[in-house]
N, C-alpha and C positions, 0 to 999 in steps of 0.2 A: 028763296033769298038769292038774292045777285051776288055771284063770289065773290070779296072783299080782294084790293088791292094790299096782297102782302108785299111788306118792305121785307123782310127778313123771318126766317120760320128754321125751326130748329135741324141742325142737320146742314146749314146754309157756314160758308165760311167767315171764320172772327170777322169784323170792323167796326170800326166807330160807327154807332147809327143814326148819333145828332144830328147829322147836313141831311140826311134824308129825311129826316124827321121835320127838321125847318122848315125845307122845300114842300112839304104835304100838307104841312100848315098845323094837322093835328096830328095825331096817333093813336092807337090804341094797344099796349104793351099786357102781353100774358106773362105774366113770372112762373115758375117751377111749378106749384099744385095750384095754378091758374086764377091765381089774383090777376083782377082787369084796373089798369091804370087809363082812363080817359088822358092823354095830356093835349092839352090845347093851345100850343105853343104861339098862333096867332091870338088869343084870347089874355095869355100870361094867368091859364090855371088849369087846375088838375084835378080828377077826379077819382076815388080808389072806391075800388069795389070787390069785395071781399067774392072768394068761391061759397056756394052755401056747405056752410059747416066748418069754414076755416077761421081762421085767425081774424078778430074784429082786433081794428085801432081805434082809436079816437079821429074824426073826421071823416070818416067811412060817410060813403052817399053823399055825401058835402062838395060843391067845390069848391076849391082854395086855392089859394097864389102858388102860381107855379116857382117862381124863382128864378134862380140858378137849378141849372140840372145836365146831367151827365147821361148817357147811354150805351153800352154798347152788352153785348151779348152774357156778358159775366154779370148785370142788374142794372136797374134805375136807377142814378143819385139824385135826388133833390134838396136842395135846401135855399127851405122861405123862410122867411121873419116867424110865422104862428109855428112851425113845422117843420121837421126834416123827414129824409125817407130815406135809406139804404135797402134797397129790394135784391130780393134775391134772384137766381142765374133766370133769363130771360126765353121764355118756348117759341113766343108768336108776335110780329111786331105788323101792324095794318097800318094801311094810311087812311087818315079818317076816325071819327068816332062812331064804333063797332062795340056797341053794348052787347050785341045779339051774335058776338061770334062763334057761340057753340051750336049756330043753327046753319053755319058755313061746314062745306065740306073739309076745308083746312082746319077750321073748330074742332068737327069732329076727329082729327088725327089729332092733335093735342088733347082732345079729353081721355082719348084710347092710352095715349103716354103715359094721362098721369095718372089714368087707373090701370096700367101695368107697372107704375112706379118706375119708367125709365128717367135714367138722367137727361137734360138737355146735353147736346153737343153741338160745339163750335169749332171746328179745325182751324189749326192756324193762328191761333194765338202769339202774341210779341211775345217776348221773353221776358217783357220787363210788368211789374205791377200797371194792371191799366185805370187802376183807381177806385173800381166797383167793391163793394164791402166784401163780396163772396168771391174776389177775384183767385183763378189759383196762382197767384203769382205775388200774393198780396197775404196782410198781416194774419186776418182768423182762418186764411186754410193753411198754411206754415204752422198757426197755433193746433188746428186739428191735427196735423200731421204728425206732429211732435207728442202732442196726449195719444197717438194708437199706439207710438212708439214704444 
C-alpha cells in the first residue's frame, strides 16, 4: 500500500483542520480507539465506521449528510438534519478516503497507541474552549475534573 497523505497525526501541533480538510476535498479522521470517519466534504456526506469490537451507533456503514461540521485535533463535530456527531480527541487525519489505513505504516503507529492505551497529543492548544465535545478547555472535561476532585 502507497502511504497515505497525512494531514495531521498525533503528536503534530493543535489547529483547526477544516481548510485542510476542504482543500483535499475528502478525509479520513481516526478518533482515540480508532473509529474511521470517511468525510466527504466535496460529496456533503460522511461515513463512520466503528473499530471491530467498539462502540456501534446507528448509521454505522451507512453514508449520510455531512452538514455542518467542525474539526480540529480535540474531535469531530457534526451536525446534519437525520444526525449529530460529537467524536472524540482525534489520532490520525488523511487526505482522501482511507478505509485501509491500518495497512499504512502511519496505521500501523496509531494501532500500536491504541493498544498501548496512550493518549493522543496535541501541543499548543488556545486557551480558550475550541468547541469539540472532549475539548480540555470546554464543559465535560471541567465536569471530569471537578468529579476526581
Amino acid at each position: 500500500m502507497a502511504e497515505p497523505e497525512v494531514i495531521w497525526r498525533d503528536g503534530d501541533h493543535w489547529r483547526d483542520l477544516a481548510g485542510d480538510v476542504r482543500a483535499a476535498g475528502a478525509a479520513t479522521v481516526v478518533s482515540l480507539r480508532g473509529t474511521t470517519r470517511l468525510v466527504d466534504v466535496a460529496g456533503d456526506r460522511q461515513l463512520r465506521l466503528a473499530r471491530p469490537g467498539g462502540h456501534r451507533m446507528d448509521f454505522d456503514g451507512e453514508w449520510v449528510t455531512l452538514g455542518h461540521w467542525a474539526l480540529t485535533p480535540c474531535g469531530l463535530l457534526i451536525d446534519a438534519c437525520e444526525h449529530w456527531a460529537a467524536g472524540s480527541p482525534v489520532r490520525l487525519v488523511l487526505a482522501g478516503l482511507v478505509e485501509d489505513w491500518p495497512g499504512s505504516d502511519v496505521g500501523a503507529t496509531v494501532l500500536e497507541a491504541i493498544r498501548a492505551g496512550r493518549e493522543p497529543t496535541a501541543p499548543g492548544h488556545p486557551d480558550l474552549d475550541c468547541g469539540a465535545a472532549y475539548c480540555p478547555n470546554g464543559p465535560i472535561e471541567a465536569w471530569r475534573r471537578a468529579r476526581r476532585e
